[in-house]
C-alpha positions, 0 to 999 in steps of 0.5 A: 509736271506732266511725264508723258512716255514719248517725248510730247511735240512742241506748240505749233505756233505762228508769230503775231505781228507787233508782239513777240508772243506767238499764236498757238494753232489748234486745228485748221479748218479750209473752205472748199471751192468757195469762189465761184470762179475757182468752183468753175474751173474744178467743174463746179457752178455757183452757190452750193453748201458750204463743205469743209476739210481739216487739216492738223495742225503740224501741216504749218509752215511759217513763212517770216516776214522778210524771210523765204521758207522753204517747202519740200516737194511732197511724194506721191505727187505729179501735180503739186498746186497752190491755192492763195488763202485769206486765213482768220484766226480765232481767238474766242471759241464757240458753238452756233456763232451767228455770223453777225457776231464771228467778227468778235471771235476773230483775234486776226488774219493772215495770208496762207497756202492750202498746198495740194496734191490735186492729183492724188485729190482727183483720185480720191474724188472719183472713188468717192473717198475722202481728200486726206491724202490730197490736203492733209500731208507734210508742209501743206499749210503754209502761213505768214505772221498773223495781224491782230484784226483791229489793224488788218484794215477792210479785210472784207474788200481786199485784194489777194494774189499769188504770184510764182517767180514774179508772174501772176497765178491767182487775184481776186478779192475778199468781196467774191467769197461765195460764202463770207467770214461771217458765213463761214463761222457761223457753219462751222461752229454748227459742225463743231465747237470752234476753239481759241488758236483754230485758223480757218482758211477761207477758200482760194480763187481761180488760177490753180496751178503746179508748182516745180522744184525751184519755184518761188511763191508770193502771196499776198492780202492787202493790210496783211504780211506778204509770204514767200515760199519756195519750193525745194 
């Protein structure tokens, strides 16, 4: 057995719907600006080059079915945002997949929230810097039980929403991804060698918006577990 001079962190991991074995997380890769309407409204047009950022994987928060977590309301931060998130979890590693083979690296999905401190974000984006401090903080990553992808149902034409103390803030549909699931594994596993227990948020539609102390978010993508997450 191991000894390690600090005690070592725990898996992180996400329960897996229809089973009580969990899916460890590796590392979490998100799409930027990957609908063509939320491209718009951070002052961006059309079809551009994939780009991504990662995100550790401690960032997790799993939001149980049923259950309503909580997320903390980061420092630093005015303007703290949602953006509402397909998640594809990959369960078979690899490098330069062709996108018409990702389907069999995809273990299932899941709803999940790349939390953001668009301020902080901005900031950084005028000085050329990277997002780390914008993306990459505590509790930034929430996500919901995962669905093995052979009941997830048409992922690929799903409808995604989320709604914030019951009024809608963002809805779209798989279908508008600029860049699709396929698409998108097969350029990340260019940049990197992809990993069993890697999730890959696949980007977020129009609606961005701040969320208060209090606020409680639900997300939802059709054939998938609905979270509930307030902020506190």
């Amino acid at each position: 057995m191991t000894q390690y001079v600090i005690p070592a962190l725990e898996q992180v991991s996400v329960p897996v719907v229809g089973t009580t074995a969990r899916f460890p997380v590796q590392r979490i890769y998100c799409v930027g600006r990957n609908y063509v309407d939320h491209a718009q409204e951070m002052g961006f047009t059309g079809r551009e080059p994939p780009f991504f950022f990662i995100k550790p994987a401690n960032t997790v928060v799993v939001a149980n079915a049923g259950e309503t977590a909580t997320v903390p309301y980061p420092t630093l931060t005015k303007d703290f945002q949602h953006e509402i998130e397909l998640v594809a979890c990959i369960g078979t590693g690899g490098k330069n997949i062709k996108a018409a083979d990702a389907k069999k690296h995809i273990y299932g999905y899941a709803v999940g929230l790349d939390m953001t401190r668009r301020d902080l974000q901005g900031e950084q984006k005028k000085l050329g810097r990277p997002w780390c401090i914008g993306k990459s903080f505590d509790y930034a990553s929430p996500i919901g039980p995962i669905t093995p992808a052979d009941q997830a149902g048409d992922i690929e034409n799903a409808e995604l929403f989320i709604q914030v103390d019951g009024k809608d803030r963002q809805r779209s549909t798989v279908t508008k991804l600029i860049w699709n699931i396929g698409e998108i594994i097969e350029h990340i596993s260019v940049a990197w060698e992809l990993q069993p227990g890697d999730l890959i948020y696949t980007g977020t539609p129009a609606g961005v918006a701040a969320v208060s102390v209090g606020d409680t978010m639900h997300g939802h993508v059709d054939g998938l577990t609905d979270i509930h997450v307030k902020v506190v």
